[in-house]
Every structure is written in C-alpha cells, then in structure tokens.
N, C-alpha and C positions, 0 to 999 in steps of 0.2 A: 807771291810774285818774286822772283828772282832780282831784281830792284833791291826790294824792300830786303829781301835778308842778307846779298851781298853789303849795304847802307848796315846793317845792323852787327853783322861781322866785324865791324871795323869797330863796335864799340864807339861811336861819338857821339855826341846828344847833337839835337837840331842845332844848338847856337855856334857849331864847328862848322856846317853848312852855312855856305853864301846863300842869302836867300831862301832859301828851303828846297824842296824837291821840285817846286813846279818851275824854277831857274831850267834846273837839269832835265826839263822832257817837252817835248812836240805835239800836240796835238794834229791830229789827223782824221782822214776821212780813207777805211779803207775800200777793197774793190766793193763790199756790199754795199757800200752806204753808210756802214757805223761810224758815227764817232769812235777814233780810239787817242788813247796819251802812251808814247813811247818814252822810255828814259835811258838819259844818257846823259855826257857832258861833252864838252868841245876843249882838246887839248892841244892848243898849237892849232886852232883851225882844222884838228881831225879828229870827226864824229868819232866817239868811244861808247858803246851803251847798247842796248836789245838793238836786232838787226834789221825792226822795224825804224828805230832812230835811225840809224847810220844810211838805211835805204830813204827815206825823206830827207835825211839832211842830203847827198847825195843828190837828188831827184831837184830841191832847192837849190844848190850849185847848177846845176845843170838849165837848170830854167834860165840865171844867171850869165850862162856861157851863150846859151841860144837867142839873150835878148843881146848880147855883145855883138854875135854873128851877125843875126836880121840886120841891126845898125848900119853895119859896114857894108852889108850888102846894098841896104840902099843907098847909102852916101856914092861909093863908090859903083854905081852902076853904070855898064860901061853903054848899055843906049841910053842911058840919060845925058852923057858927054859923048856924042858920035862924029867930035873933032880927033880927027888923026893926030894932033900935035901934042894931045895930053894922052899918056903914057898909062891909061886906067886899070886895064887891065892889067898892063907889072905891074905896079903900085900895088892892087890887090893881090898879086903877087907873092909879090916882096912881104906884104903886110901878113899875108897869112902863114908861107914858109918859115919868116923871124918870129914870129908872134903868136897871132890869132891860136896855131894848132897847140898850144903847149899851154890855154889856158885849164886843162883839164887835171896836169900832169902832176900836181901836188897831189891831188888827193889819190889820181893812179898811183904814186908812190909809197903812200902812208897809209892805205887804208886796205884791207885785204883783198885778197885778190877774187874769192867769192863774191864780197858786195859789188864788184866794179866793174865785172862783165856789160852789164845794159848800159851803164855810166860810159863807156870805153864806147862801145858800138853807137853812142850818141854821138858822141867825140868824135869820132870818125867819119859821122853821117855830114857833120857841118864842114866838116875840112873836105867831104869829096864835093858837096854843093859850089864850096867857092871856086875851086879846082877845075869846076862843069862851066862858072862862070870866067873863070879865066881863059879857058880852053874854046869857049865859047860852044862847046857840044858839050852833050851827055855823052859823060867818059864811058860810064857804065850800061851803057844801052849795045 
C-alpha cells in the first residue's frame, strides 16, 4: 500500500506518529458496498492523502455546506413570512452573495483541481437554489 511505504520512507518509528495510523485515515463505504479505510492527514484543514481520503473528506465538507444551506432556506423562507414589510427575500439575498456561496471556497483553493470538480458543481447547485428562491422562479428552467 502506498501509505505504508510513503510512512516507511520517512524512516520514523510509530512513537514519531500522533496517534498511529488509524488518527490519519477514514473509513468508508465505497460504491459496491465494501468497507474500505483511506489514509491521509488534514493540513490546515486540507485533506492530503490517497484520493479516496481527500474525495470523503471532500464529500463530508459538503454534506456540512448543504446542511448550512437547507437551514437558511428554511429559516428564511419567503412564504413562510408573506408580509410585504419584511425584506426576505434580500435578506437571503444579501446572505448568500456576502456569505453563504464562498462557503466552499477554501478548500476550492487548496485542494487540486482534479478532486473538486463534483465538490464545485455542488457548490454551485446550492447557490442557484437559493438564487430560484430569491427570484422566486426557476432561473434554470
């Protein structure tokens, strides 16, 4: 395993590692069904490690971004306040041109541009949702 002899390279015994190796990797479920354990580490909050790691860690951000989104969608939903006097839809606005879309944007910067394709087109997907909500139509239709 590539892990293991990059780890061996470096010449360190276990007690140089934090923890040991199972600190450094993810367990997962892939598309078949298997259990698999990826390894890597997190430098600065940017997955480093097999490209199974870096796509789960990834994938767990994302999950992360999408439960932020749903939130504010329904907080701020604009028939749930269908007084004219509250400003709901700028608000949402406002909240997602300043904010909400740029929660992606670290790890778009730091992390290759290979892994971040489906990461990016998520990103995306939620900022045209809110977008549909602000507009009050599907832009995309």
């Amino acid at each position: 395993d590539n892990w293991h002899v990059a780890r061996g390279a470096t010449q360190l015994d276990d007690g140089s590692w934090t923890g040991g190796t199972e600190e450094g990797s993810i367990a997962f479920t892939d598309g078949d069904g298997n259990n698999e354990t990826a390894f890597g580490i997190k430098v600065c909050n940017v997955p480093v490690g097999t490209d199974e790691f870096v796509d789960v860690y990834l994938r767990d951000k994302m999950d992360d971004i999408k439960g932020k989104y749903k939130r504010v969608k329904e907080l701020l939903d604009p028939v749930r306040f269908p007084q004219p006097d509250l400003y709901i839809r700028q608000m949402l606005h406002c909240l997602n041109s300043k904010s909400l879309q740029f929660l992606g944007d670290y790890w778009i910067r730091h992390v290759d541009v290979v892994r971040t394709g489906e990461f990016c087109e998520d990103v995306d997907k939620e900022v045209r949702e809110v977008n549909n909500i602000v507009a009050g139509v599907d832009i995309d239709a």
